[in-house]
N, C-alpha and C positions, 0 to 999 in steps of 0.2 A: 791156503786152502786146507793145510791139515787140522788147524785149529778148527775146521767147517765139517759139520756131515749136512749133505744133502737129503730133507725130508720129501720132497717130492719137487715137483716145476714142470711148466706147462710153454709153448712156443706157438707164438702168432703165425711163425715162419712155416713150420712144418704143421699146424696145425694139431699138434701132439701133445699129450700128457705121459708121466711117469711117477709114478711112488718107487721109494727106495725099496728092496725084497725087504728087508733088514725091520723095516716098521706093518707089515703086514701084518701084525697081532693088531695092529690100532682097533677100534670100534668100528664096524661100515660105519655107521652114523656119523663119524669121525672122518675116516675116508673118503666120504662122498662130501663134506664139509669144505674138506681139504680139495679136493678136485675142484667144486665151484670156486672159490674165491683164488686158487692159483690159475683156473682157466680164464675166470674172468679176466684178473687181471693181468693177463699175458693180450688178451683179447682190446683189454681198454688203453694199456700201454702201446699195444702195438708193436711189442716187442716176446722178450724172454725171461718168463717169472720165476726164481725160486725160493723156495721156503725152506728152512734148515735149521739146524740148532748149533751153537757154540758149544765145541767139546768141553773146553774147560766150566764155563757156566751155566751151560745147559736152555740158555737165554733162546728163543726163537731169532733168525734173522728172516728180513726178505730180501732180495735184491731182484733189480729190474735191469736187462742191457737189449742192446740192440745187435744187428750184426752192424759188423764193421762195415760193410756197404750201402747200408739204410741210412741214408743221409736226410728223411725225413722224420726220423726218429725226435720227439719230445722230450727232451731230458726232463726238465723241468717239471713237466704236466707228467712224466714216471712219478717223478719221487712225491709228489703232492698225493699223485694216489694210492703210493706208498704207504705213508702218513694216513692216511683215508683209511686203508686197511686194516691196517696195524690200530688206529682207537675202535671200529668197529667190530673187531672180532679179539680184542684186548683180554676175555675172559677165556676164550678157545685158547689161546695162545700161553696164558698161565700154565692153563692145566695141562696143554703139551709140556710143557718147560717140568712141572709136577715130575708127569708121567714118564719124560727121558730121563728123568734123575732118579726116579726111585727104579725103575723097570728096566732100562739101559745101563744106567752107570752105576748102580746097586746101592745107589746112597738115597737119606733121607731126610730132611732138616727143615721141620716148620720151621722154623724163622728165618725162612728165605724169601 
């Protein structure tokens, strides 16, 4: 996990969202971007979504889990909407990766 910071994540279970305080500068436009597509798919997985970035690359990750008692839980049909996610919002996701690297970690490097 320390190679991880947590951007935001949303729970089917507790019916809850969270953004990290830490990226409160984003854009609302940004933010509420990010709420839908981590709510939803907390909602479609039926489980617990989060969105974050790789400290050392700055990469976006998402991950999908279940609680350990939900033994109805889809693995499979997670990560496929996973995949779903991630090509559909593919440009959003750049430009977070952009903007934690120049704004967060204070580096810059078109040829990335």
């Amino acid at each position: 996990m320390e190679n991880k910071e947590i951007l935001c994540s949303a729970s089917f279970y507790k019916q809850g969202y969270a953004l990290n305080d830490k990226f409160e500068g984003l854009p609302e436009t940004i933010k509420r971007e990010l709420r839908v597509i981590t709510v939803c798919l907390a909602e479609k997985t039926r489980g617990i979504a989060i969105i974050g970035f790789y400290k050392e690359t700055s990469d976006i990750y998402i991950e999908v889990m279940n609680q350990p008692d939900d033994f109805l839980y889809d693995e499979i049909g997670a990560k496929m909407e996973v995949g779903y996610v991630e090509k559909e919002n593919e440009e959003l996701f750049h430009s977070l990766s952009l903007w934690y690297r120049t704004f967060i970690k204070g580096e810059f490097n078109e040829n990335r």
